[in-house]
C-alpha positions in Angstrom: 97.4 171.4 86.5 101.0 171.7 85.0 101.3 171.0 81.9 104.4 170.4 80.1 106.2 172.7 77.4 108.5 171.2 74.8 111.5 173.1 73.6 112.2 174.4 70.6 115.1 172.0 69.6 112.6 168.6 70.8 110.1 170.4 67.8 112.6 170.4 65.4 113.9 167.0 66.2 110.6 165.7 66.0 110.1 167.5 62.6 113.6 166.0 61.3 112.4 162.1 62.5 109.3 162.5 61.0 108.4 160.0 58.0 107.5 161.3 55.0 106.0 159.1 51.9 106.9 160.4 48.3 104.1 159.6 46.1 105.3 160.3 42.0 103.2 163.2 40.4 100.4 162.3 38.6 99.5 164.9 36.3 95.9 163.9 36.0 95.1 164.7 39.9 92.9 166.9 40.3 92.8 168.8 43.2 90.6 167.7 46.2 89.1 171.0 46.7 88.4 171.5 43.4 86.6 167.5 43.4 84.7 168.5 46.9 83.4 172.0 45.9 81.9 170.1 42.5 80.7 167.4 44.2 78.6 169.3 46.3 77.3 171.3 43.3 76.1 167.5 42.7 78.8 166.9 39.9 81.4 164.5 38.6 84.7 165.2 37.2 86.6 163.0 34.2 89.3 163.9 31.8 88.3 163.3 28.6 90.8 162.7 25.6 90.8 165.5 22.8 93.2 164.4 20.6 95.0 160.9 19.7 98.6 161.3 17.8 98.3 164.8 17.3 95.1 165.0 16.0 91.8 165.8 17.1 89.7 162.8 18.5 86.4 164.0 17.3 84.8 161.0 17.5 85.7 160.1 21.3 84.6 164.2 22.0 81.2 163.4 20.3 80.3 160.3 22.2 81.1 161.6 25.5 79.3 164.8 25.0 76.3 162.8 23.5 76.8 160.7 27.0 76.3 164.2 29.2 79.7 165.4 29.6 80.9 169.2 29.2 83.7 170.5 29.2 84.9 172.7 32.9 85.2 176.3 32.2 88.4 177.6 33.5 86.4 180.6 36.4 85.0 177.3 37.9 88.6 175.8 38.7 90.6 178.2 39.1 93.4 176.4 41.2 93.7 174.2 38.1 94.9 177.1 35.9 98.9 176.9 37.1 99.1 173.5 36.0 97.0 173.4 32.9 96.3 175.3 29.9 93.2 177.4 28.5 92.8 177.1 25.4 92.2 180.2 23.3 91.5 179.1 19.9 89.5 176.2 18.3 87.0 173.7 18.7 88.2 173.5 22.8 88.4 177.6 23.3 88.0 177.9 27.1 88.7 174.5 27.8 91.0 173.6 30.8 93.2 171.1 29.0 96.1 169.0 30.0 98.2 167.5 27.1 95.6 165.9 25.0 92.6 165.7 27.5 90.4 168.1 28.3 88.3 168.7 32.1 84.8 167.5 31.9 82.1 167.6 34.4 78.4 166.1 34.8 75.6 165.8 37.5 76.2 162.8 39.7 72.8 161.5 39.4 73.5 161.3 35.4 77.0 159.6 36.3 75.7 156.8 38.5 72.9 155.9 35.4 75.8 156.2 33.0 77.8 153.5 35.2 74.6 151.4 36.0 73.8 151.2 32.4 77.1 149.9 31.6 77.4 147.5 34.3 74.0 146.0 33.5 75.2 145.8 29.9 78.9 144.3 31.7 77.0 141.3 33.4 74.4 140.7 30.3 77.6 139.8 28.3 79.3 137.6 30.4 76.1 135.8 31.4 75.2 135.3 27.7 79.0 133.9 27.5 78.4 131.1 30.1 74.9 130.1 28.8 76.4 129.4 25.9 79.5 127.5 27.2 77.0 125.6 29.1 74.5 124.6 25.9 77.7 123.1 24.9 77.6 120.7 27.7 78.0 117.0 27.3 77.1 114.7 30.1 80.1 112.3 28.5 82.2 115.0 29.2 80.6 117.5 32.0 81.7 121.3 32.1 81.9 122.8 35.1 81.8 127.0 35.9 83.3 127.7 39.0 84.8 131.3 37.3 84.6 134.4 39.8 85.4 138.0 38.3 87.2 140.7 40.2 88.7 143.5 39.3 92.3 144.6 40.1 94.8 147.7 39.3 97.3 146.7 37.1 101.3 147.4 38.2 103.1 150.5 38.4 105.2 150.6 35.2 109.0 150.1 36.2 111.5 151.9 33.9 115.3 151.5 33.8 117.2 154.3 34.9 
């Protein structure tokens, strides 16, 4: 069986046709091995905000740790560290923080409550909505619900150059 040996130059032609897609950086990414190696330690990973306008955001810290989150230590991430900063001072010492949010992790199990919860709580407010839209109806003049929700990702923001 023969099989058949490209040249060097057909490589590099082949390398030089190839398409490449440029994706802007998005310096909240977090690396996927970094997301895979905490997933199968059974946890989630979220930036949370630290400060708002230059100051601390002490209220938005305190409900998300009350929620379960804490803050990533910067030995369990430490592919992260080029890109970010430790702190090494303050109420966020050893944090792994980028601009004004912080890396927070929590156990999956915990997370999927946390989004249940706040689904449930999502559909109890919009059904309470339409029942009382419809205790408003009037068989003079009939209203009819035919809404449907859905959820979509808002536009990349354009800016002039």
């Amino acid at each position: 069986m023969k099989t058949k040996l490209k040249s060097r130059s057909a490589e590099t032609r082949e390398e030089q046709t190839k398409e490449y897609e440029f994706k802007e950086p998005n310096w909240l990414d977090i690396p996927d091995s970094v997301v895979e190696r905490l997933k199968n330690q059974g946890m989630v990973l979220r930036w949370i905000r630290i400060s708002l306008k230059g100051e601390d955001d002490y209220k938005n810290v305190g409900a998300k740790q009350q929620q379960g989150w804490v803050f990533i230590e910067p030995s369990e991430v430490p592919e992260m560290l080029a890109s970010s900063v430790v702190m090494d001072n303050g109420r966020y010492e050893n944090c792994v923080v980028r601009g004004d949010v912080a890396l927070a992790k929590m156990p999956q199990g915990q997370a999927d409550s946390r989004t249940g919860y706040y689904e449930k709580k999502s559909r109890d407010m919009v059904e309470a909505v339409n029942q009382q839209l419809m205790s408003q109806n009037d068989s003079r003049m009939p209203i009819s619900n035919q809404s449907k929700s859905s959820v979509t990702k808002g536009r990349q923001p354009k800016f002039q150059s």
